[in-house]
C-alpha atoms as one frame of an Amber mdcrd trajectory, in Angstrom:
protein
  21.275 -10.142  -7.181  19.889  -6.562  -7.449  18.468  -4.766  -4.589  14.912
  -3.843  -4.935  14.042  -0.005  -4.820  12.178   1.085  -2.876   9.968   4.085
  -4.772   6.618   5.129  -4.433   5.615   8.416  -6.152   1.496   8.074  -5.678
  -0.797   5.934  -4.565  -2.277   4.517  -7.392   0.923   3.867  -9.769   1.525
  -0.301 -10.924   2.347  -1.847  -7.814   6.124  -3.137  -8.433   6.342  -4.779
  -4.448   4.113  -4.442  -1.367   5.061  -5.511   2.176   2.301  -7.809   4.527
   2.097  -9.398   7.260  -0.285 -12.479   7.498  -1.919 -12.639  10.610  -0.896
 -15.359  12.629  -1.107 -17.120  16.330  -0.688 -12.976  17.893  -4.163 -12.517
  15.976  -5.100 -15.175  18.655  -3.384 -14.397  21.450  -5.871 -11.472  22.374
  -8.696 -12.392  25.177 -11.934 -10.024  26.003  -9.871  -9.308  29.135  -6.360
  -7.258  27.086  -8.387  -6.724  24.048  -9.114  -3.382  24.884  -5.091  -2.714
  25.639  -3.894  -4.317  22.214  -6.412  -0.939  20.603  -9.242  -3.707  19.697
 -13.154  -3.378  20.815 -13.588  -6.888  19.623 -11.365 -10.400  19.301 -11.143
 -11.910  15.691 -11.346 -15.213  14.889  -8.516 -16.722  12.960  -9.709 -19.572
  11.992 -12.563 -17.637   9.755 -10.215 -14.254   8.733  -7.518 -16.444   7.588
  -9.285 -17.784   4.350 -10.546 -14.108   3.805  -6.712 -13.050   4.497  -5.716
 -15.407   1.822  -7.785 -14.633  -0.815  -6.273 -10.958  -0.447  -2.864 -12.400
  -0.228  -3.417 -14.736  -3.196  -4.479 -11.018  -5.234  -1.446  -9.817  -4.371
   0.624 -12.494  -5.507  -0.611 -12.460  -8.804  -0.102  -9.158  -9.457   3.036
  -7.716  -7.828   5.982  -9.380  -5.547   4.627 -10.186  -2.043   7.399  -9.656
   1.037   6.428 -11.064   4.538   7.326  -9.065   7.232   8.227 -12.409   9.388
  10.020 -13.652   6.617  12.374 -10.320   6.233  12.675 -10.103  10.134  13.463
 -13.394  10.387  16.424 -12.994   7.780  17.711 -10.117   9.333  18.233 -11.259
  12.353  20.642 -13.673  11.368  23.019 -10.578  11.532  24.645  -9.871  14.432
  24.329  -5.840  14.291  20.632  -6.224  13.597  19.428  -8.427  15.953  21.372
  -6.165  18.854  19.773  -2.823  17.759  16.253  -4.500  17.870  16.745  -6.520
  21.354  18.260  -2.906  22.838  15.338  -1.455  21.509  13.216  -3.591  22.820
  14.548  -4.566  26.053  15.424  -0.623  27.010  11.988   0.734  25.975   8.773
  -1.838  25.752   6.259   0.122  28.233   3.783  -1.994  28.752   5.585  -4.504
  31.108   9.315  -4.021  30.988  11.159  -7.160  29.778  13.025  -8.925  32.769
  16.840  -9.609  31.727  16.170 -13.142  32.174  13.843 -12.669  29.262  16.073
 -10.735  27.271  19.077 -13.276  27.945  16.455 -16.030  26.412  15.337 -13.729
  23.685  18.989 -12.699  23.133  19.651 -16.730  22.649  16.866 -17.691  20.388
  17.265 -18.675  16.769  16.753 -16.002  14.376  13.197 -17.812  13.011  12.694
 -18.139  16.604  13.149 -14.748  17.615  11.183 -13.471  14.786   8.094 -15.645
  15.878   8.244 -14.659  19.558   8.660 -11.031  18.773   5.920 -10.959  16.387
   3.699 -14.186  18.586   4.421 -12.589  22.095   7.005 -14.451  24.466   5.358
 -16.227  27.554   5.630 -14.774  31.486   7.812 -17.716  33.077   6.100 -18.543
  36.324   9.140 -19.043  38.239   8.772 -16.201  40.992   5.109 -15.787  43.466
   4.641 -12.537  41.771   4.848 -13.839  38.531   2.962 -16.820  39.315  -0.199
 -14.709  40.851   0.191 -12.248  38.121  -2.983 -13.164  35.445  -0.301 -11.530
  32.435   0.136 -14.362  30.200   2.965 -12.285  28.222   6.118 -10.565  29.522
   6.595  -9.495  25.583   2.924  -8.952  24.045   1.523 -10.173  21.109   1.417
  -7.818  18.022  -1.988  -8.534  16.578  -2.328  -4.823  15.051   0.567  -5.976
  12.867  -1.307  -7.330  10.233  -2.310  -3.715   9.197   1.157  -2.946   8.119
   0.542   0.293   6.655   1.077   2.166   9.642   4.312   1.260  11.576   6.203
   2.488   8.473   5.414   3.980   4.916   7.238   4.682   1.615   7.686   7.823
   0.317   9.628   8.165  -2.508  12.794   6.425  -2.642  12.920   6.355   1.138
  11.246   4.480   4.251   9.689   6.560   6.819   9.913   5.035  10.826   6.053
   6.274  12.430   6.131   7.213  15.976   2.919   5.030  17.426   0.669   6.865
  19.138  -0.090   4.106  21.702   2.938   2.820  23.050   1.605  -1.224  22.858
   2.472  -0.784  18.887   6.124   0.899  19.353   7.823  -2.886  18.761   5.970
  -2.980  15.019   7.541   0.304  14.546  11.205  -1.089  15.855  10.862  -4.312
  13.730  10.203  -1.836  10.319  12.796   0.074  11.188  15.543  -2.441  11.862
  14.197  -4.405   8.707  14.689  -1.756   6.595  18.065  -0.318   7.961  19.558
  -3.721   8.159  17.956  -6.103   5.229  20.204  -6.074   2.552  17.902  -6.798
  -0.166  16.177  -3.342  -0.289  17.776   0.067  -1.837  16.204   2.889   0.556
  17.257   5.484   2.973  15.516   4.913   6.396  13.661   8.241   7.897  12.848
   8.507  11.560  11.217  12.264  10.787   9.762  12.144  14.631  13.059  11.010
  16.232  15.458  13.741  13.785  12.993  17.032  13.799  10.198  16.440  17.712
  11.345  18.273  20.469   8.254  18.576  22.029   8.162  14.933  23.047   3.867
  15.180  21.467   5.276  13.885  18.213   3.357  10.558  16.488   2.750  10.055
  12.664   1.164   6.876  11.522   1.340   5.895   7.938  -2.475   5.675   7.381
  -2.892   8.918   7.765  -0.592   9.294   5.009  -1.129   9.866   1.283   1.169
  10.031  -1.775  -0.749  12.368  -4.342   2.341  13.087  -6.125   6.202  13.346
  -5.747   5.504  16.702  -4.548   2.153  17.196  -2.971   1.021  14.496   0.269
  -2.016  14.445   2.069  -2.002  14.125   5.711  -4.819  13.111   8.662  -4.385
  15.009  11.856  -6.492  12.992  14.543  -6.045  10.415  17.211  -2.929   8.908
  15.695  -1.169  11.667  14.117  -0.206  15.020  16.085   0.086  18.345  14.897
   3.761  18.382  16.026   4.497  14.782  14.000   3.086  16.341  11.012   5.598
  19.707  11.924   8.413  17.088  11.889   7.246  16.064   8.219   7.086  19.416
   7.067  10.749  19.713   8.526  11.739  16.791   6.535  10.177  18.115   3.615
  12.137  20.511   3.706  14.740  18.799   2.533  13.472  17.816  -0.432  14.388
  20.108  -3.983  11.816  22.869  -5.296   8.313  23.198  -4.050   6.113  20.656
  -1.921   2.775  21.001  -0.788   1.348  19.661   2.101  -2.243  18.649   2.551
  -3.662  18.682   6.619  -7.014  17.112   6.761  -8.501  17.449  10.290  -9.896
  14.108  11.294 -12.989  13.685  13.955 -11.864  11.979  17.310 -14.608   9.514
  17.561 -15.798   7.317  16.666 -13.136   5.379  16.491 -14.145   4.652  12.732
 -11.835   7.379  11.955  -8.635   6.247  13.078  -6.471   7.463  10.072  -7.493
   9.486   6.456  -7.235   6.362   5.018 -11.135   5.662   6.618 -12.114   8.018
   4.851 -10.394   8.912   1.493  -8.098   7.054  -0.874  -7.532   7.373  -4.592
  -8.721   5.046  -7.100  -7.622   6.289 -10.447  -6.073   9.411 -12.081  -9.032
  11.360 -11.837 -11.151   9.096  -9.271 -11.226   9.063  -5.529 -13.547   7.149
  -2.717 -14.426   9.378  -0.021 -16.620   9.458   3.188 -18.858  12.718   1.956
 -20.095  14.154   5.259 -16.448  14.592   6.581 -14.117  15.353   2.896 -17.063
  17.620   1.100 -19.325  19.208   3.560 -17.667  19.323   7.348 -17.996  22.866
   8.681 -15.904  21.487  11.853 -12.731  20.318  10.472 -10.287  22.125   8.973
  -8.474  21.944   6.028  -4.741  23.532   5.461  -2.698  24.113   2.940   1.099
  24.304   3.509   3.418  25.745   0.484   7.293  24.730   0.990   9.576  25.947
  -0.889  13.201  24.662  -0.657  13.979  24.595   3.204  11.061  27.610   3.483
   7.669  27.194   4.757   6.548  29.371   2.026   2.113  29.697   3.226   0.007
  28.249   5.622  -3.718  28.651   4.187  -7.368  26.888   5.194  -9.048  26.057
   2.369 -12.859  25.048   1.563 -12.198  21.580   1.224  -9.951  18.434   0.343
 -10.741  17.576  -3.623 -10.633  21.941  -4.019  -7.376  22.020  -2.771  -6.036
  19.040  -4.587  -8.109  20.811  -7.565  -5.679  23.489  -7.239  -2.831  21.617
  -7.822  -3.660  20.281 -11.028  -5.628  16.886  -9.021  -9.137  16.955 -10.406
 -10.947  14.284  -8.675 -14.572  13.116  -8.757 -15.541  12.079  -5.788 -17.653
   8.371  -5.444 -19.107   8.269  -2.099 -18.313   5.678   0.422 -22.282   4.115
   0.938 -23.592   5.920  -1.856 -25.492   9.033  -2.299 -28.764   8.702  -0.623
 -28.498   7.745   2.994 -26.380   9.243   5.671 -26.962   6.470   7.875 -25.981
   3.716   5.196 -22.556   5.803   4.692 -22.173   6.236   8.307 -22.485   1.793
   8.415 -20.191   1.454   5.192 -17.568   3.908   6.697 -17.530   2.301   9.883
 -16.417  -1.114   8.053 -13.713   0.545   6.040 -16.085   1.358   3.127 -13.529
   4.150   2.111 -10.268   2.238   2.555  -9.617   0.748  -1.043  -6.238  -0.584
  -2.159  -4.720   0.297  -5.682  -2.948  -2.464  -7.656  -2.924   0.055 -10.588
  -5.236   2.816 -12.230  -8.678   1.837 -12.097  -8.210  -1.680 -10.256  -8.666
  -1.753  -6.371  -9.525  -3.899  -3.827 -11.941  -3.480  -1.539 -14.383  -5.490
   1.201 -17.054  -7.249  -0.336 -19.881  -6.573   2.796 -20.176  -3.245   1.712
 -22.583  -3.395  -0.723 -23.896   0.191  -1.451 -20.384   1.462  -1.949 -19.555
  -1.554  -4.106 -22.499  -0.441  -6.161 -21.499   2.915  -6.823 -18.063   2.063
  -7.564 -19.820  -0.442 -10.184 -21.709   2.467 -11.716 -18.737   4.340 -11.854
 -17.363   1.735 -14.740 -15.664  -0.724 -12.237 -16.508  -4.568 -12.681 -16.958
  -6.052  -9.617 -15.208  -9.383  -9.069 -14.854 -11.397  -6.748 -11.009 -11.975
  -5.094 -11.810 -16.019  -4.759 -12.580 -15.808  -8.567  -9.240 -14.427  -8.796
  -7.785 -16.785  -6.162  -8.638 -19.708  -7.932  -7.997 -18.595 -11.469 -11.122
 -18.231 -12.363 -10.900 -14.936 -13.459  -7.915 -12.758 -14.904  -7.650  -9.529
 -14.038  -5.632  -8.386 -16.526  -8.452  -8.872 -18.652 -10.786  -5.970 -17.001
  -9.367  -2.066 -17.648 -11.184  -0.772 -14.442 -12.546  -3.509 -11.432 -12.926
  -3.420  -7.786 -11.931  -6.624  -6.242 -13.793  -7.568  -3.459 -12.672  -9.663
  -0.203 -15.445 -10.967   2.487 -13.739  -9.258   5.216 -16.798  -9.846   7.213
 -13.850 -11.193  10.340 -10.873  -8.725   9.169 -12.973  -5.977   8.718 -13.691
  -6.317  12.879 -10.236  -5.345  12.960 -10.979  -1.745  12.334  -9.343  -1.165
   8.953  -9.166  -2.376   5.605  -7.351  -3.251   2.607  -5.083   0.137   2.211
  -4.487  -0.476   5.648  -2.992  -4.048   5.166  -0.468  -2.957   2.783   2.576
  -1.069   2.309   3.890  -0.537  -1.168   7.666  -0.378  -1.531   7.555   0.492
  -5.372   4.769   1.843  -7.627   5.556   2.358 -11.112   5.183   6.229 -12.196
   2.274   7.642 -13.300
């Protein structure tokens, strides 16, 4: 059997393969009282985002090959070398309660579809000791309910996978489980990247992968915010660098709260070859955060420049965008609404078809003007509707339950191989 390839050269190109993770039991695992911890300001339901989840999933299926995450773990780990380079990781680094030995002896003799569940599920404190018995923990490995938003623990770029340094340390295992997937699976053709781990001295390093967009096979676009540091996106340009000819780099300054704005992604992705959604206030008209330009040339940082904007910069390169607003055009406070439930984070199966949450209406709207039929995914789900009949359509999900999650469809999705534009 051939390996599959991993390449991604944009983020709107024919989607060959995508990685997901459905969300599962860790989903439910969360109470009010660790909430907070696991980066949530709310607990989701499962039993009400799984049917939006699958409608999504069901999308996906129909248009491209669909890999699970637990699935791939859980084949891995019937090697030997892999399942000892994940349990070291884990056992010699997990900082939010250290993994007892007696733990890691258990974990060390679970089944590999075992092991895959509990790393993924959380593995239960065993009450065999007074502290542990008066301790209210439930977990002595957490849950992992971030991990159905598997764009950011790793992301493709080009033929290769890139590891993200978290920048909260109670998502470091999702980043360990990408990385030994990758290195280790032997289905997939890629070169692992840890650009954090090879270039960061200064120990501030963290690059998440929704702050991180393919324009081309030579020009990205990057967030700088609360996920991804100015010295993480130093270690990118240092991998650049490595790359042939020139590259140019894209540094978006993203607003620290609210927390809406968690990764570019929130508030820019492309929808076609000359279409983009973007959250206006921040991408057109901020006056408080920066946007740089960075020329490399071969293993040169050739120019570091600000310029005016995003969409002039990309303009520059030979992108010409037009911008549809996340919320519309009218209302500030409807965009602010729409952008705070992922309005701007659309998903590209190909040119001119994305997906997209259903609840926000306005944006919806002016995607429709914009020449996109709107259908619905259960339409799609059910057969109902082919998509492959429509040249340009938004697909919308409910998402009123996954949407609480804080991010949306781009975010639940990591394409492993897009087919050029």
């Amino acid at each position: 059997m051939d390996k599959f390839a991993i390449n991604v050269q944009s983020e709107i190109g024919k989607l060959n393969g995508v990685l997901v993770h459905t969300p599962g039991a860790e989903v439910e695992n969360m109470t009010p009282e660790n909430a907070e911890r696991a980066l949530y300001s709310d607990i989701l339901n499962l039993s009400v985002a799984s049917p939006e989840y699958n409608d999504f999933l069901s999308v996906l299926k129909k248009s491209t090959n669909v890999f699970e995450v637990k699935d791939l773990l859980g084949e891995v780990l019937n090697l030997e070398e892999a399942r000892q380079y994940l349990l070291s990781k884990i056992c010699g680094t997990e900082k939010i309660k250290h993994p007892s030995p007696e733990v890691c002896q258990i974990l060390s003799e679970q089944s590999a579809e075992s092991l895959a569940k509990q790393l993924i599920e959380g593995v239960p404190m065993i009450k065999n000791n007074l502290t542990h018995f008066l301790d209210n923990e439930r977990y002595s490995i957490h849950p992992l309910p971030n991990f159905f938003f598997t764009r950011d623990a790793s992301f493709s770029m080009g033929k290769q996978i890139m590891i993200s340094k978290m920048a909260n340390a109670v998502r470091d295992r999702e980043a360990m489980i990408m990385e030994t997937i990758f290195k280790f699976h032997n289905d997939f053709e890629t070169t692992v990247v840890n650009p954090i781990l090879n270039y960061d001295k200064s120990e501030k390093g963290t690059i998440e992968g929704g702050d991180v967009i393919i324009a081309s096979e030579n020009i990205f676009v990057v967030g700088n915010g609360n996920r991804t540091s100015t010295q993480g996106i130093d270690s990118l340009i240092e991998h650049l660098k490595t790359y042939p000819g020139e590259k140019h780099l894209l540094v978006q300054e993203l607003p620290k709260n609210p927390e809406s704005f968690i990764h570019l992604d929130m508030t820019f992705t492309l929808l076609d070859r000359d279409q983009c959604m973007i959250y206006e206030p921040l991408i057109l008209h901020s006056k408080k955060h920066f946007t740089i330009h960075i020329t490399i040339d071969g293993d040169k940082v050739k120019s570091i420049k600000e310029e005016k904007n995003l969409l002039k910069s990309l303009k520059k390169l030979g992108i010409d965008l037009n911008p549809i607003n996340c919320g519309g055009n009218n209302d500030l406070y409807i965009m602010e609404r729409e952008q705070w439930q992922s309005g701007a984070n659309f998903f590209s199966l190909e040119p001119g078809k994305v997906i997209g949450y259903e609840r926000n209406i306005r944006t919806i709207d002016a995607l429709n003007k914009n020449g996109y039929e709107v259908i619905s995914a259960n339409d799609i789900a059910t057969g109902k509707v082919n998509i492959n009949d429509y040249k340009k359509a938004v697909i919308t999900i409910k998402g009123d339950e996954l949407s609480r999650g804080g991010g949306g469809a781009r975010c639940m999705t990591m394409p492993l191989n897009r087919e050029k534009i």
